[in-house]
RODO-2510 file (C-alpha; in nm, 4 decimals, decimal comma):
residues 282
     n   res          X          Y          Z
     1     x     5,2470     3,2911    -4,6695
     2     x     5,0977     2,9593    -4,7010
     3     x     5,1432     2,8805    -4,3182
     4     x     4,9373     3,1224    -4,2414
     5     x     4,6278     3,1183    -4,4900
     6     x     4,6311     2,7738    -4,3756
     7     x     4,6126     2,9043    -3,9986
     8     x     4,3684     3,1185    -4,0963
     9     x     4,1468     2,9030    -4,2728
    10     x     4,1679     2,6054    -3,9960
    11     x     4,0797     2,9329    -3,7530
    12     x     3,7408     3,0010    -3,9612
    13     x     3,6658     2,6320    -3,9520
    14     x     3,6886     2,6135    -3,5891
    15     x     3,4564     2,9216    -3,5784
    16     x     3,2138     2,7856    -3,7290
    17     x     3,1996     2,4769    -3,5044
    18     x     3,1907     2,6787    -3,2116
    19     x     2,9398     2,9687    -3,3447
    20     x     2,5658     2,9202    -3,4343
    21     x     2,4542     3,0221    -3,7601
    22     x     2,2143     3,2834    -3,8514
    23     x     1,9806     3,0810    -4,0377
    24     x     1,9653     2,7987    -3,7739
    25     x     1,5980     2,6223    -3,7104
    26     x     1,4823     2,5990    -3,3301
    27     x     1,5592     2,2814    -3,3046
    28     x     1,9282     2,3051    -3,4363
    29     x     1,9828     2,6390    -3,2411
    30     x     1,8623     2,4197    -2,9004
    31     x     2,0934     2,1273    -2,9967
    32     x     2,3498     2,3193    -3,0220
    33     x     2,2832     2,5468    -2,7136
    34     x     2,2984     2,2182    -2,4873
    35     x     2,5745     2,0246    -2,6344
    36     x     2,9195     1,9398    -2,5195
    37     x     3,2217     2,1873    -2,6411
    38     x     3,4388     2,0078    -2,8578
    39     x     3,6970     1,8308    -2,7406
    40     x     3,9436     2,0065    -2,9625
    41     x     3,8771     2,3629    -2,7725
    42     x     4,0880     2,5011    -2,4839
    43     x     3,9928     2,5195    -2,1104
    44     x     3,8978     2,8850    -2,1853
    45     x     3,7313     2,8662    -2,4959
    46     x     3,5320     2,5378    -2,3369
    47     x     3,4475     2,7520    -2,0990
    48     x     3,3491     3,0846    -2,2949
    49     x     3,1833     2,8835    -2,5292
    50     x     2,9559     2,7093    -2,2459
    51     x     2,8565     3,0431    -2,0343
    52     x     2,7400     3,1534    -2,4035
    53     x     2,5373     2,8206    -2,4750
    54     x     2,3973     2,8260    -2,1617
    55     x     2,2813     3,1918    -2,1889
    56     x     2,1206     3,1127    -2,5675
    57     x     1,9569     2,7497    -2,4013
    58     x     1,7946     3,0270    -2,1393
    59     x     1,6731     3,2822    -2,4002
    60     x     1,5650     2,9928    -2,6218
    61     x     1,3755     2,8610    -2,3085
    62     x     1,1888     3,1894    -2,2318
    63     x     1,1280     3,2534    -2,5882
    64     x     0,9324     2,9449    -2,6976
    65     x     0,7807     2,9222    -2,3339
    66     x     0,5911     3,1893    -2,4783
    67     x     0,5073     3,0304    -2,7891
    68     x     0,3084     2,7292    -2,7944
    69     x     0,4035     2,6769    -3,1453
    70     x     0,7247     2,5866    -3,0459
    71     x     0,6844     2,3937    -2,6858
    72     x     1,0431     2,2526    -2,5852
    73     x     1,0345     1,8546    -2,5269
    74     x     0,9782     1,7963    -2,1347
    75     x     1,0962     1,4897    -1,9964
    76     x     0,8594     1,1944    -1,9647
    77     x     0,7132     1,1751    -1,6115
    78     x     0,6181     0,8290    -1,4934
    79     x     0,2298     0,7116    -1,4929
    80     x     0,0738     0,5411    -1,2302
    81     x    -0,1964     0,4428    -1,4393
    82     x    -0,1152     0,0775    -1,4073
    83     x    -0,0723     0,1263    -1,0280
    84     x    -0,3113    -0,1194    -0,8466
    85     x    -0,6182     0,0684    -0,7008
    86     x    -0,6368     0,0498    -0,3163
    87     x    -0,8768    -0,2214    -0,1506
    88     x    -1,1311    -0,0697     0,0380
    89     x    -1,4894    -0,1714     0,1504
    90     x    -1,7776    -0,0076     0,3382
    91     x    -2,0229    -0,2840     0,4785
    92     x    -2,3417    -0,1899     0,6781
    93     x    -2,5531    -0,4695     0,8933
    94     x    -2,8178    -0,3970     0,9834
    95     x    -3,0600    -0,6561     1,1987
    96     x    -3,3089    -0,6412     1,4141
    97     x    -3,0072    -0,6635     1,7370
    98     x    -2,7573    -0,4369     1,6331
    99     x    -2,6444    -0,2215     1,3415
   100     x    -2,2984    -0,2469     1,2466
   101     x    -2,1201     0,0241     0,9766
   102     x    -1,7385    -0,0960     0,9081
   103     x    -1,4935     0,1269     0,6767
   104     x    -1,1918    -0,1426     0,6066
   105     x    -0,8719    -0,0123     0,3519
   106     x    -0,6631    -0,2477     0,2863
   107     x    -0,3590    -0,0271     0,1730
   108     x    -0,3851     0,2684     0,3397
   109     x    -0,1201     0,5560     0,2909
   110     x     0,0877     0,5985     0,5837
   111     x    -0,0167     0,4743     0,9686
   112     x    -0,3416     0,3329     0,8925
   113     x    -0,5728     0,5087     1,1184
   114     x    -0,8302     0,3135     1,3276
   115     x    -1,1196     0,3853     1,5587
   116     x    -1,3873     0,1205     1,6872
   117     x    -1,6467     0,1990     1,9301
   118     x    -1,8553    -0,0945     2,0035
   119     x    -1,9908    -0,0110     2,2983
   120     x    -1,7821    -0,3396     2,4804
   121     x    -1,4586    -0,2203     2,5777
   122     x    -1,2366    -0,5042     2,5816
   123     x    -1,3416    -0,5895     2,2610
   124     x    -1,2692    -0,2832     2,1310
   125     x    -0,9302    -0,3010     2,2519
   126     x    -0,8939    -0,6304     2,0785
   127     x    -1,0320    -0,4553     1,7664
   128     x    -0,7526    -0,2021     1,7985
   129     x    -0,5008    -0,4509     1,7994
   130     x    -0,6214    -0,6447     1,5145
   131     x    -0,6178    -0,3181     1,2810
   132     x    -0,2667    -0,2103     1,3936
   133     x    -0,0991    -0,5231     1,3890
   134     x    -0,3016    -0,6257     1,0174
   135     x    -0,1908    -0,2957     0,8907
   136     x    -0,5546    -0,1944     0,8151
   137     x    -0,7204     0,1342     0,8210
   138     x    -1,0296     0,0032     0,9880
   139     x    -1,3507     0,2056     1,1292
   140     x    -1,6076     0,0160     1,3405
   141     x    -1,9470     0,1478     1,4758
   142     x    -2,1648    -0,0768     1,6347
   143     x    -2,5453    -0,0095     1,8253
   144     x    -2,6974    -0,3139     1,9519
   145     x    -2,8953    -0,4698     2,2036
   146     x    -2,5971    -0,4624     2,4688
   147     x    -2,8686    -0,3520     2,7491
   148     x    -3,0835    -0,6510     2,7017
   149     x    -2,8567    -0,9672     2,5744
   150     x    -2,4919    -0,8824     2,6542
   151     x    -2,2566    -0,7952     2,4335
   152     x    -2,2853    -1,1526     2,2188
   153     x    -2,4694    -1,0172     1,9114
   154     x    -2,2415    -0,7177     1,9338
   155     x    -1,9107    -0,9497     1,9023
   156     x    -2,0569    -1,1587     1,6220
   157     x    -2,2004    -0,8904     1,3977
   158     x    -1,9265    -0,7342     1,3858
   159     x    -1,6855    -1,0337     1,3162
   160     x    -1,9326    -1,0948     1,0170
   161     x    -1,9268    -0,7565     0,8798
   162     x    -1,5988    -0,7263     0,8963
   163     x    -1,5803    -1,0788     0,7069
   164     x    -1,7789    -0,9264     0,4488
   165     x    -1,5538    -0,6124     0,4554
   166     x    -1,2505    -0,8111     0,3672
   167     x    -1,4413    -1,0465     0,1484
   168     x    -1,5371    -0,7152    -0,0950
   169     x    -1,1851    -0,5459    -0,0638
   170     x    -1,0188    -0,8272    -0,1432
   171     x    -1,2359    -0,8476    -0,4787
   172     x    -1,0630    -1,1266    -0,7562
   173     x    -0,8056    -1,1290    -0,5143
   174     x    -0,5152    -1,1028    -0,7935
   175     x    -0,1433    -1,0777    -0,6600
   176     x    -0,1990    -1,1514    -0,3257
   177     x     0,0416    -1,3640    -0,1095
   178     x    -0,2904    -1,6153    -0,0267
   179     x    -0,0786    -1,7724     0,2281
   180     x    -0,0261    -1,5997     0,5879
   181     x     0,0812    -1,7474     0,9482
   182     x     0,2473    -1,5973     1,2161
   183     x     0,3487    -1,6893     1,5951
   184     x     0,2734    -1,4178     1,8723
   185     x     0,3693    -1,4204     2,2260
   186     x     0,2126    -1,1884     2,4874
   187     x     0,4035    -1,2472     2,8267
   188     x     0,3521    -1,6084     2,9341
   189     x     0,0901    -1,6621     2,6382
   190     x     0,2019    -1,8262     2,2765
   191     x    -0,0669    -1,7723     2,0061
   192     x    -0,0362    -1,9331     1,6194
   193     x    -0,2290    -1,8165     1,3094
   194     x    -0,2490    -1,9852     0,9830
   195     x    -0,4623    -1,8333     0,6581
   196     x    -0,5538    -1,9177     0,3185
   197     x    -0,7306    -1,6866     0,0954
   198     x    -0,8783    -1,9676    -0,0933
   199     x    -1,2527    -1,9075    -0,1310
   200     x    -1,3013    -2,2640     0,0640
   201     x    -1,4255    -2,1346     0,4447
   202     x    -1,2722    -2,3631     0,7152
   203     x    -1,2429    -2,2348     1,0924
   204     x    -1,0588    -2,4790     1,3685
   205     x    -0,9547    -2,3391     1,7142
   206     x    -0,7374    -2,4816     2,0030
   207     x    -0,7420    -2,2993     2,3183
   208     x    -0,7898    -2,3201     2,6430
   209     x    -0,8596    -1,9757     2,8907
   210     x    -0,7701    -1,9346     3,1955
   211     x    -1,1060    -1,7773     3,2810
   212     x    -1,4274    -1,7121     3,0901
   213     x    -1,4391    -1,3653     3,1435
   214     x    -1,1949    -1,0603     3,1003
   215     x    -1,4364    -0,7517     3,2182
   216     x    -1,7290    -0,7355     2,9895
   217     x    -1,6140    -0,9751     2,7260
   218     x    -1,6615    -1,3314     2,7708
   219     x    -1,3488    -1,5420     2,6467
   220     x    -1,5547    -1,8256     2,4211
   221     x    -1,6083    -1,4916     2,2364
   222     x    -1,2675    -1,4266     2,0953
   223     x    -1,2988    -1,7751     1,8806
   224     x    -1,6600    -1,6616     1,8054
   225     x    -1,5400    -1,3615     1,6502
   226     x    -1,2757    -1,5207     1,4099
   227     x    -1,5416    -1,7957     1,2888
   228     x    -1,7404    -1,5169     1,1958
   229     x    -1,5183    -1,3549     1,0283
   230     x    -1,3688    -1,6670     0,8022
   231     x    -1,6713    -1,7962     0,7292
   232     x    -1,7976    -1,4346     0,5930
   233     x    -1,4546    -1,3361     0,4402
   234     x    -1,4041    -1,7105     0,3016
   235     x    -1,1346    -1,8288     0,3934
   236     x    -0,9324    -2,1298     0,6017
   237     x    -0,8105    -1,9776     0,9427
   238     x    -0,6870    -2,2521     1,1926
   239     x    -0,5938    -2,0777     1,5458
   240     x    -0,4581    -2,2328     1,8159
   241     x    -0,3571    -2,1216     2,2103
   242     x    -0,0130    -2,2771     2,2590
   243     x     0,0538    -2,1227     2,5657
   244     x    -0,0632    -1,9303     2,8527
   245     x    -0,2169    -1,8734     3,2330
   246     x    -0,3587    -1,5435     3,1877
   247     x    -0,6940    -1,4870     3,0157
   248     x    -0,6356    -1,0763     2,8842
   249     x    -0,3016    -1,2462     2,7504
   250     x    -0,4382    -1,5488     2,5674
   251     x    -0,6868    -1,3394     2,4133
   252     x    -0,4768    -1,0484     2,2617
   253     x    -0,2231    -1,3247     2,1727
   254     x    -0,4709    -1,4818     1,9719
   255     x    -0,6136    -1,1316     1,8039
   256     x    -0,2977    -1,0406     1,7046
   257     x    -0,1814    -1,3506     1,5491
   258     x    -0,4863    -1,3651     1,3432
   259     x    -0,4004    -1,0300     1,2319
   260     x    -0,0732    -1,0889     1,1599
   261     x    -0,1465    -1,3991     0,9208
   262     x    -0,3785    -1,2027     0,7582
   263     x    -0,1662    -0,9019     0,7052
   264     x     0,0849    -1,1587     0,5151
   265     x    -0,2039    -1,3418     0,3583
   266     x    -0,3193    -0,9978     0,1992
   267     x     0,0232    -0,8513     0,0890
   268     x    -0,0289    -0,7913    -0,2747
   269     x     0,2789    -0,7716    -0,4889
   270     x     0,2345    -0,7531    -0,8935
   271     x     0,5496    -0,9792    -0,9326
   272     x     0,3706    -1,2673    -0,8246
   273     x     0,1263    -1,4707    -1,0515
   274     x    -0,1967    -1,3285    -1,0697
   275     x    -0,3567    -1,5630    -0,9083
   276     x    -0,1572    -1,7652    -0,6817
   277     x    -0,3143    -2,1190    -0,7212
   278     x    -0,2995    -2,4240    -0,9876
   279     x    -0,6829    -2,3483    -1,0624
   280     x    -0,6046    -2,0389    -1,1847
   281     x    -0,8845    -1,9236    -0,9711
   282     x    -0,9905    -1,8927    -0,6398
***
């Protein structure tokens, strides 16, 4: 007789750890609709006693989704609030020779898309190299006074709008790399690019072409284009023709290292210092 009123009553106790009671608040009847069985029940029970939880979790679910007086917790979704904004610049120059828009993102999302029509095809094709090989979304339209002077104000204005273009996106220039270089062959041709975001402008260039034309763009142009560029973006760019016998070669060679450095230069990580120099500014 005693064996089993004891049975019985450790029967009811289990009961009541496996069954909700009638009175229970929202949140206790949700607690208990999502936790673990106990680890005293059977296989069957365990699993009984889930399939019922489970059905109670989804009628406590539909219930207070209609009832904004009880909303269920939701799991915390991750801002981007602190994300860095992108670096992007438009720049428009406008002189009495040409009139030059450029569109230059910095961070673009997914293949950065490019289009530059400057009226001067090789150097178009030059500009298309820079922007895929910088990793830059990059736009360039250009109308000058091609007809009358050549294609020499063309090639400039541009190199200093798009100087001013990375000058603006750039902005306080906070987590950048600073530093870029890079080594690019092309064939027979060996071309080196070193950067430094520093604010001080400095432009040296080496090189030697084979000829002083490739179609319509004059080779002294190519390390025209770059000065421009530094001097209006600020920064120290030293670029120098290591190698090479034809011109087409030694040119792109030297585009695409310059892009290259700067692509590295520009790299902005938040794990770095803010601002990567002993100044604490630039």
């Amino acid at each position: 007789m005693g064996d089993g009123v004891r049975a019985a009553g450790a029967s009811r106790r289990k009961n009541r750890c496996l069954c909700l009671p009638k009175e229970a608040s929202f949140g206790e009847t949700f607690e208990w609709a999502t936790r673990r069985p106990p680890y005293s029940t059977s296989l069957g029970q365990s699993c009984s006693l889930r399939a019922r939880r489970l059905n109670v979790a989804r009628r406590v679910r539909y219930l207070h989704s209609h009832s904004p007086a009880f909303p269920l917790p939701r799991p915390s979704v991750p801002r981007d609030d602190d994300a860095p904004a992108p670096r992007t610049a438009e720049v428009r120059r406008a002189t009495g020779e040409t009139d030059v828009t450029v569109h230059l993102g910095l961070d673009p999302e997914g293949p950065p898309e490019h289009e530059c029509a400057t009226g001067v095809g090789f150097f178009d094709h030059m500009l298309d190299a820079l922007a895929r090989h910088g990793g830059f979304a990059l736009e360039v339209r250009c109308d000058g006074d091609r007809d009358r002077t050549g294609p020499h104000h063309t090639i400039e204005d541009t190199g200093i709008a798009l100087g001013q273009a990375l000058d603006e996106a750039l902005g306080e220039k906070e987590y950048v790399a600073r530093y870029g270089d890079a080594h690019v062959p092309m064939d027979e041709a060996l071309a080196r690019a070193v950067v430094d975001l520093s604010g001080r402008v400095h432009f040296s260039c080496e090189a030697d072409f084979a000829r002083e034309r490739v179609g319509d763009f004059a080779t002294e142009m190519a390390p025209h284009f770059w000065h421009s560029l530094a001097e209006h973006a600020r920064l120290t760019l030293h670029l120098d023709l290591l190698k090479g016998e034809n011109a087409h070669h030694q040119v792109e060679a030297l585009f695409k290292a310059g892009a290259r450095a700067l692509r590295e230069a520009v790299a902005r990580d938040v794990g770095r210092d803010r601002v990567p120099s002993t100044k604490e500014t630039f």
